[in-house]
C-alpha positions as CSV (number, residue, x, y, z in Angstrom):
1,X,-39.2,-31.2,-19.7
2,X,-37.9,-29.7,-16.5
3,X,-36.9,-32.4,-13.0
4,X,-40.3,-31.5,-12.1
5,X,-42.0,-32.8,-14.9
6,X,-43.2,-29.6,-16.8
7,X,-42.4,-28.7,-20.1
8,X,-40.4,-25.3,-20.9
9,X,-40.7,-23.6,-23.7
10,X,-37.1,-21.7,-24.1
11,X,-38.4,-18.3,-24.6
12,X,-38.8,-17.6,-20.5
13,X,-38.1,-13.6,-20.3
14,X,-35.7,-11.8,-18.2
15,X,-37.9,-11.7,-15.7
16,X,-38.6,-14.7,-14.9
17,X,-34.2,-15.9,-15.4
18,X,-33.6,-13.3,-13.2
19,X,-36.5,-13.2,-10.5
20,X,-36.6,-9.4,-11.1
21,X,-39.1,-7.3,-13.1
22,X,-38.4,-6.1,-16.4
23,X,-38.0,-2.5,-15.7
24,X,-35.6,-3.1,-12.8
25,X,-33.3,-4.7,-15.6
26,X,-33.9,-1.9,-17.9
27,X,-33.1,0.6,-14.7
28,X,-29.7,-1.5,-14.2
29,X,-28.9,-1.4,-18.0
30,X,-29.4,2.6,-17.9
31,X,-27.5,3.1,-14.4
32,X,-24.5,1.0,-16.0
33,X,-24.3,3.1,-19.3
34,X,-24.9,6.5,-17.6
35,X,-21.6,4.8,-15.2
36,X,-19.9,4.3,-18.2
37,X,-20.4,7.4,-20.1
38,X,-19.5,9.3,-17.2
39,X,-16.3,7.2,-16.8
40,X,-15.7,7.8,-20.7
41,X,-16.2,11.2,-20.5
42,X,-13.4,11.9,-17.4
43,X,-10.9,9.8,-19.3
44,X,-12.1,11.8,-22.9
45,X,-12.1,14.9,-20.8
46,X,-8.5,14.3,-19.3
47,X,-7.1,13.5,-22.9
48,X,-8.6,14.6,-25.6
49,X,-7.4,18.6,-24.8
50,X,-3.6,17.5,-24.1
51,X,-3.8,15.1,-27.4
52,X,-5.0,17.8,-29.7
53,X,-3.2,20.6,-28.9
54,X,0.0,18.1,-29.3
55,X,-1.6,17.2,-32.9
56,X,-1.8,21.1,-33.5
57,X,1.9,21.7,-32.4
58,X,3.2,19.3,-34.5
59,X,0.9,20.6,-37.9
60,X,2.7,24.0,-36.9
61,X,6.4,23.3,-36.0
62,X,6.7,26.5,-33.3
63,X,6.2,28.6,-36.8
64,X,3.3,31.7,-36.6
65,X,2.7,31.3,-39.9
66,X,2.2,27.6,-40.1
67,X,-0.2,28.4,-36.6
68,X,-1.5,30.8,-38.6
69,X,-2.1,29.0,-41.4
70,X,-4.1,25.5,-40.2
71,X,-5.8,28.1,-37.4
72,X,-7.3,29.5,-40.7
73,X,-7.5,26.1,-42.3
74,X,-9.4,24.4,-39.5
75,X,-11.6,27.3,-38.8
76,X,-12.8,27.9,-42.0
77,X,-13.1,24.0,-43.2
78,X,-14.4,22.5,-39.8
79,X,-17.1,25.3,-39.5
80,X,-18.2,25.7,-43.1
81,X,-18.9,21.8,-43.7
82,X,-21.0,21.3,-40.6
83,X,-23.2,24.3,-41.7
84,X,-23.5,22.5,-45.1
85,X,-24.4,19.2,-43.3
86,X,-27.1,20.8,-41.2
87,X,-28.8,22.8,-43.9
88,X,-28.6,19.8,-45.9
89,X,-29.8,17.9,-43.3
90,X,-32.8,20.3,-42.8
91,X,-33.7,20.4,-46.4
92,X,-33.9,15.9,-46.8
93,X,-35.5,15.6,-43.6
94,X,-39.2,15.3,-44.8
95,X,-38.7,13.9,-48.0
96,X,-39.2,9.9,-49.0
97,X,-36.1,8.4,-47.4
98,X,-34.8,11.7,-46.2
99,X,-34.6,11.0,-42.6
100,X,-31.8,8.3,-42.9
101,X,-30.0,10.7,-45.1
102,X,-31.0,14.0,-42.3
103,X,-29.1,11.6,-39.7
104,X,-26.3,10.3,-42.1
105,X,-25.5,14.4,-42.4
106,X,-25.9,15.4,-38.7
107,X,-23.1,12.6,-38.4
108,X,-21.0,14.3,-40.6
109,X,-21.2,17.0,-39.7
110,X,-21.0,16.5,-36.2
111,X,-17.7,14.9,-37.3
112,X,-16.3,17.7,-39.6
113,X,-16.4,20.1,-36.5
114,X,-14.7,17.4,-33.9
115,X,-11.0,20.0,-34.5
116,X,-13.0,23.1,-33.8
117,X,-14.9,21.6,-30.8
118,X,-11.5,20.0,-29.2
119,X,-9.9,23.3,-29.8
120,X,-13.3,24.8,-27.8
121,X,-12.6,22.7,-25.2
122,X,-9.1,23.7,-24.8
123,X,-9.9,27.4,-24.9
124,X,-13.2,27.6,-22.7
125,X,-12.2,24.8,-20.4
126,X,-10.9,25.2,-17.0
127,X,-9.6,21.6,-16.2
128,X,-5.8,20.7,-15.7
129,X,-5.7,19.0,-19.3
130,X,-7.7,22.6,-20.9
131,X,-4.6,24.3,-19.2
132,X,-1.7,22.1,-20.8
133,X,-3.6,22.4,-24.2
134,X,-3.6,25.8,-23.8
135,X,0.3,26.2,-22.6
136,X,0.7,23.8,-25.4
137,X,-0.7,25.9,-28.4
138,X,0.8,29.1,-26.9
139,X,4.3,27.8,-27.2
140,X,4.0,25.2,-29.8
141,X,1.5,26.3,-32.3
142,X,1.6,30.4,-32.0
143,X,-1.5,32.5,-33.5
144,X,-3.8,28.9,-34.0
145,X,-6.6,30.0,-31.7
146,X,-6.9,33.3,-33.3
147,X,-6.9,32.1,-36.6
148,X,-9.5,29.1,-35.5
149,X,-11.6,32.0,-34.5
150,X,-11.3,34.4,-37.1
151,X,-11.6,31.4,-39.7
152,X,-15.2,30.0,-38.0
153,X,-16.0,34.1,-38.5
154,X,-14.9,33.7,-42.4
155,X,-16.8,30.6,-42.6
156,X,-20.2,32.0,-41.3
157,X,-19.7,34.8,-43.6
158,X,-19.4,32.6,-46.6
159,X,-22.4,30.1,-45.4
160,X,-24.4,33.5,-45.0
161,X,-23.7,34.7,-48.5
162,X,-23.4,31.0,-50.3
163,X,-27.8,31.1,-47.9
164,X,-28.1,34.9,-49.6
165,X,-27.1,33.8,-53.3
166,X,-29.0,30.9,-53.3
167,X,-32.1,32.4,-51.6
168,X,-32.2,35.2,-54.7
169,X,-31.4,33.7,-56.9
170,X,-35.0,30.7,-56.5
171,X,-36.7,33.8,-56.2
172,X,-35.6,35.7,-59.1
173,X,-36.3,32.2,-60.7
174,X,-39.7,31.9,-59.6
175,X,-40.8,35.6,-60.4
176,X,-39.5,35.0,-64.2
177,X,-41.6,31.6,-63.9
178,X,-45.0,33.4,-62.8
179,X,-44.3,36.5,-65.3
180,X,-43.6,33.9,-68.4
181,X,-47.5,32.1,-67.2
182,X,-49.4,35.2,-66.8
183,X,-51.2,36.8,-69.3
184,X,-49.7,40.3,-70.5
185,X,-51.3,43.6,-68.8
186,X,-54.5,45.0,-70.4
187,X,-53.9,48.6,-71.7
């Protein structure tokens, strides 16, 4: 019972705590969070570019060939495994329990390309921190970009083929399948 005399039950809404209706909270809640991911995203924006390319330098020790090397290693490895995510992804998605499984992939793979994207941002970006990243890996970690590049070409080459064997290879299966059912030609 309230001073008043009237019972209350507990479960008053927001609405009636706040005096406001519901979708003016829902409106604050939303305003707040965009605030805050666009607050996240200046601060992300202003440190994730300087940060990596300072990871990358110290992987390659001012050496073109260790550049070289984890350009090559990330290119190929952080390209290849989000294909693989995607397709797999694709292929679960309508199947019993697939579309936990679909999003646990798009995770990953979203994940697994996290180096190439940062070292996207460095080299397409045009912010102070895009411009450090890049002084950065010129001087620190020589022939990394290239390499990134030329091993996200290598990967797509091998996710094309890897699509190309697999493709032919159920075919060629499912021909030998329909020829082993049917009946044998009439001469």
């Amino acid at each position: 019972m309230s001073g008043d005399g009237t019972i209350q039950d507990g479960n008053t809404s927001a609405a009636a705590k706040t005096g406001r209706p519901g979708w003016v909270n829902k409106a604050i809640l939303i305003a707040v969070g965009v605030v805050l991911l666009v607050i996240a995203y200046l601060i992300l924006a202003a440190f994730l570019p300087r940060w990596w390319s300072i990871r990358v330098a110290n992987l390659s020790e001012q050496a073109f060939s260790k550049g070289i090397f984890w350009g090559l290693a990330f290119g190929i490895v952080c390209s290849l495994l989000p294909l693989l995510f995607f397709t797999a992804a694709w292929r679960v998605r309508k199947k019993r329990g697939g579309k936990v499984t679909a999003i646990v992939s798009v995770v990953l793979a979203v994940a697994a390309a996290i180096p190439n994207l940062l070292t996207l941002t460095i080299v397409l970006g045009s912010s102070n921190a895009a411009h450090a990243g890049e002084r950065t890996l010129d001087t620190e970690a020589p022939g990394f970009r290239g390499a990134t590049a030329l091993g996200a070409v290598i990967a797509v080459i091998v996710f094309a083929a890897l699509v190309f064997v697999i493709v032919r290879s159920s075919r060629r299966r499912a021909q030998k399948r329909i020829a082993a059912t049917s009946p044998p030609p009439q001469v």
